[in-house]
N, C-alpha and C positions, 0 to 999 in steps of 0.2 A: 504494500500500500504506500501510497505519494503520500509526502506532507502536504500541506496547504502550498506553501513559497515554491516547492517542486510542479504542484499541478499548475499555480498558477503560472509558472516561467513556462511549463509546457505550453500551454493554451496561450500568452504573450506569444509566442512565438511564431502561430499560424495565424496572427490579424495584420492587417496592411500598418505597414511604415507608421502611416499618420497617426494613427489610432495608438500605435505603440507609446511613439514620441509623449501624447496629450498621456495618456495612462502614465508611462515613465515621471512626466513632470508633477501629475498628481502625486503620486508617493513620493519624489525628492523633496515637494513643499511637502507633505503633513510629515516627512522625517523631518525637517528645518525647523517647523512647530514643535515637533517632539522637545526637540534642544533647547530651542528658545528655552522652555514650559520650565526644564528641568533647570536649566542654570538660571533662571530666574526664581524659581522654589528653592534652589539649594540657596543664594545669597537670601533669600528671605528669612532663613529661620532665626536668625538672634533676633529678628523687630516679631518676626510670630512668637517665638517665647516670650518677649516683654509684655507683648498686648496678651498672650496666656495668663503672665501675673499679676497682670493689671485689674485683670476678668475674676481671678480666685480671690484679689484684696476686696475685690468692689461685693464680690458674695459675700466674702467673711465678714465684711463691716457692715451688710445688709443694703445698698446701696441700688442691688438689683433685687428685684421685683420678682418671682414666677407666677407665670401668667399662664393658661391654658388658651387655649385654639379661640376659644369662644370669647374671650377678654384681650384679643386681639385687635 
């Protein structure tokens, strides 16, 4: 049995030039997204932990409210 990237490179194979080219460029951009996503998550995390402990002081001192769906 193919893998998925196996079957797919088969079947890429037997469609015309153009079609290939426009396919190809869609996965080079959503791999370019990929990265983006990820080196911009990865510098985020010391400002996501501060706004983490910002969120657990603002409970601990009661400062936030829980609200249900309906009290929204």
């Amino acid at each position: 049995m193919l893998s998925l990237p196996e079957e797919a490179i088969g079947k890429f194979s037997h469609i015309p030039n153009d079609k290939q080219y426009a396919i190809a460029s869609l996965i080079l951009d959503a791999i370019a997204d990929e990265d983006r996503w990820d080196l911009a998550f990865a510098k985020s995390q010391d400002k996501l932990s501060k706004i983490a402990a910002r969120v657990r002081q603002d409970i601990k001192t009661g400062r936030v409210k829980k609200l249900g769906i309906d009290e929204l």
